[in-house]
C-alpha positions as CSV (number, residue, x, y, z in Angstrom):
1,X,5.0,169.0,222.4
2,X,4.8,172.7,221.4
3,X,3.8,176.4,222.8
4,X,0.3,177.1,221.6
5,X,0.3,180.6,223.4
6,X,2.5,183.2,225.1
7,X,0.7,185.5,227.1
8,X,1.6,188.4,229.1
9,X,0.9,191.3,231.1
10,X,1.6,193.9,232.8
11,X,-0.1,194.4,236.5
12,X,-2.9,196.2,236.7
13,X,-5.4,198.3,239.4
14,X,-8.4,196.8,240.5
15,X,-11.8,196.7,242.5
16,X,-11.7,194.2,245.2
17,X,-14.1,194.1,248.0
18,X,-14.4,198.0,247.3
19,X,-10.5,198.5,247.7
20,X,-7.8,199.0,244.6
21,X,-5.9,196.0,244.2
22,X,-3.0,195.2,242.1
23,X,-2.7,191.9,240.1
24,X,-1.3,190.5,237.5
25,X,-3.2,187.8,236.5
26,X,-4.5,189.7,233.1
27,X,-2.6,187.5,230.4
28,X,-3.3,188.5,226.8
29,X,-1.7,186.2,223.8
30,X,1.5,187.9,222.0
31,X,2.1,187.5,218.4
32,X,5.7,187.1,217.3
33,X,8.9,186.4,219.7
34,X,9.0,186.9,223.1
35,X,12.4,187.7,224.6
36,X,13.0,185.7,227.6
37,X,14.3,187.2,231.2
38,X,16.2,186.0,233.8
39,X,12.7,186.6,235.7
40,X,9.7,186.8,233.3
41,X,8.9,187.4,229.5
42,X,9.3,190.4,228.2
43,X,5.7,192.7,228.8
44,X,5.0,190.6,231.8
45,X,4.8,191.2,235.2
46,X,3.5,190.4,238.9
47,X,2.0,192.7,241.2
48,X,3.0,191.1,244.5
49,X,6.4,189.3,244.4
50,X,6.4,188.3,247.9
51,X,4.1,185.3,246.3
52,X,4.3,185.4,243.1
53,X,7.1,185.3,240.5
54,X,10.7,185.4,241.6
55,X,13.1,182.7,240.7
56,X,11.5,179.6,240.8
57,X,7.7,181.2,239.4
58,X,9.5,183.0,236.7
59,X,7.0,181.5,234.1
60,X,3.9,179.8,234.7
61,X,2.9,176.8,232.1
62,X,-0.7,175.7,231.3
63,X,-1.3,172.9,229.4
64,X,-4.1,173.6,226.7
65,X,-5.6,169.6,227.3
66,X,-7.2,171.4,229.9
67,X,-9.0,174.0,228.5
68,X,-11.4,171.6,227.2
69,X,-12.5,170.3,230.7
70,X,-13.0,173.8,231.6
71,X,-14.8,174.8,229.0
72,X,-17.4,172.2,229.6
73,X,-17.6,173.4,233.1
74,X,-18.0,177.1,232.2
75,X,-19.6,177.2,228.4
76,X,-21.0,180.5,229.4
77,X,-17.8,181.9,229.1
78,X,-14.8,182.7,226.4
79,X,-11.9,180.8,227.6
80,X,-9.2,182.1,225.3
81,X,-5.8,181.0,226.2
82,X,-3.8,182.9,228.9
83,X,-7.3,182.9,231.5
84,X,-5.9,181.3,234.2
85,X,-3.1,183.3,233.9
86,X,-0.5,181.5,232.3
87,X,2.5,182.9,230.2
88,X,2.5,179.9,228.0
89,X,-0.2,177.6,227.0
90,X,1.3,174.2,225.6
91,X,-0.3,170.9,224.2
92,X,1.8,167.6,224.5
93,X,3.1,167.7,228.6
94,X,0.6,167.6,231.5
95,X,1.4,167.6,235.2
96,X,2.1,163.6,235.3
97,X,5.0,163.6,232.6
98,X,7.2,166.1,235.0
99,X,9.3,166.7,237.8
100,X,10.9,169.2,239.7
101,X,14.6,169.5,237.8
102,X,13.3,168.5,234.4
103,X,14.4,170.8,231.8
104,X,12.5,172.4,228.7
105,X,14.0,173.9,225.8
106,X,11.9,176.2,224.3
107,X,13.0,178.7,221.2
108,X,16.5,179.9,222.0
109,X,15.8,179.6,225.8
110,X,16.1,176.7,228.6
111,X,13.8,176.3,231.7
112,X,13.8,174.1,234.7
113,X,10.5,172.7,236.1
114,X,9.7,173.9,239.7
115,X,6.7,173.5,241.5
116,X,3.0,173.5,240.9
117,X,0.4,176.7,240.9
118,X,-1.6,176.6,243.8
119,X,-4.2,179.1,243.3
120,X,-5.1,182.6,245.4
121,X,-7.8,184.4,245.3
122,X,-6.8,186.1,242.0
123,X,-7.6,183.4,240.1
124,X,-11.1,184.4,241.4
125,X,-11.0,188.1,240.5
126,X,-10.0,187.1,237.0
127,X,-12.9,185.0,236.6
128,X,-15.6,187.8,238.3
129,X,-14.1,189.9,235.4
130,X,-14.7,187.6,233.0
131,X,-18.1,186.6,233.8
132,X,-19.0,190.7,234.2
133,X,-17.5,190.8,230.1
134,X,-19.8,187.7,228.9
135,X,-22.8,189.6,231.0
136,X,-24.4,185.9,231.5
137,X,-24.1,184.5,235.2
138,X,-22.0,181.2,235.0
139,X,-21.3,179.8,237.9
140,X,-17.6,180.8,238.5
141,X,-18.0,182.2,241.8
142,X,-15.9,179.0,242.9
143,X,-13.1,178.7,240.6
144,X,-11.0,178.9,243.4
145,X,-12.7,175.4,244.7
146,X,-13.0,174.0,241.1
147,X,-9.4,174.9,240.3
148,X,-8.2,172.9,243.1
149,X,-10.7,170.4,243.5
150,X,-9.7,169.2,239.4
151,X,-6.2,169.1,240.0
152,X,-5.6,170.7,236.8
153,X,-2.5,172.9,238.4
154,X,-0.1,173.9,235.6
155,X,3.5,174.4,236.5
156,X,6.2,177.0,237.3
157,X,9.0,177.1,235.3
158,X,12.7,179.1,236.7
159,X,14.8,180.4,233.4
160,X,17.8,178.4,232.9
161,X,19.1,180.5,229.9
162,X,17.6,183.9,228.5
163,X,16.7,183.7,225.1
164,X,13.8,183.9,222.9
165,X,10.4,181.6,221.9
166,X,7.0,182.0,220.5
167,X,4.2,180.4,219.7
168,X,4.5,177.6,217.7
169,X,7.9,176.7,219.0
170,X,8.6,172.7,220.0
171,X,9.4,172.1,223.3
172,X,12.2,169.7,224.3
173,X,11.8,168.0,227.6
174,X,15.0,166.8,229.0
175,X,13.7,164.1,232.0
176,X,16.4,165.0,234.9
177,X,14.4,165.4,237.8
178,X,13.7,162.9,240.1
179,X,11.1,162.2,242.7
180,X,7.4,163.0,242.4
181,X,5.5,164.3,239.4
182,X,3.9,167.4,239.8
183,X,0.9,166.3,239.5
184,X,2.0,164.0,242.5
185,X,3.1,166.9,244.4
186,X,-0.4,168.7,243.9
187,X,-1.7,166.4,245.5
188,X,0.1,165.6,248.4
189,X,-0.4,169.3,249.6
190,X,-3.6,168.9,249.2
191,X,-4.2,166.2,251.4
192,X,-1.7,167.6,254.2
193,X,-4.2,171.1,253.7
194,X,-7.5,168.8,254.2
């Protein structure tokens, strides 16, 4: 179990539906350490904190496993790590093997599980962007649909303890929680949202 990736971004400006829009789904991978927050990683930030980030978002987990499924969904496009918008792309956990209160030790810093990602529409101008950059149509119009419909969701993480981590760091998973996976608790909003 280790961090493949830590991406980050600040928010930037742009073109929705002819209108500026602020978002802060742009991750990019970041060499070296990272200094952790009590809120984000440092060179990180969300444009709209009414949904996203705060306490219990402070860092959102993507498990790399995934990347292969989307990749045969989408080959049209360069999925580098940090697309879906994740601050750290790790190999080893997926949604199943947590819970809500499990802890992670990561570098010099702790985090507690949360909640899963449920995705806006950003997700969607992310992947418009992307698809305008390959300049070849692929079919991610719906990532939105696909996003949820694969129950590939990620996971929140709230900071614990500040500290630092980088790529390559192992993570140590501390099982603490209790009740449903995450994956578990994907989908049981799902089928209440049906």
């Amino acid at each position: 179990m280790k961090v493949l990736s830590v991406n980050v971004g600040k928010p930037r400006i742009v073109e929705y539906n002819g209108e500026p829009l602020a978002t802060g789904i742009f991750k990019n991978p970041k060499e070296g350490p990272v200094r952790v927050g009590a809120l984000n990683l440092e060179g990180d930030g969300q444009a709209d904190l009414r949904v996203h980030g705060g306490v219990n978002k402070s860092v959102y987990v993507y498990p790399s496993e995934h990347y292969e499924f989307w990749r045969a969904e989408l080959p049209q496009l360069n999925l580098n790590y940090g697309v879906f918008g994740e601050n750290l792309t790790i190999s080893g956990i997926l949604e199943g093997d947590v819970r809500p209160g499990d802890t992670l030790q990561i570098g010099t810093a702790e985090f507690s599980v949360t909640i899963p990602r449920y995705p806006c529409f950003k997700l969607g101008i992310r992947f418009m962007h992307l698809e305008a950059e390959s300049a070849v149509p692929a079919g991610s119009s719906d990532i939105i649909r696909r996003f949820v419909k694969a129950g590939r969701s990620g996971f929140y993480l709230q900071v614990l303890q500040t500290g630092e981590l980088k790529a390559t760091d192992q993570i140590k998973l501390a099982q603490l929680g209790s009740g449903e996976t995450i994956s578990e608790t994907y989908r049981e909003r799902l089928k209440r949202h049906d």
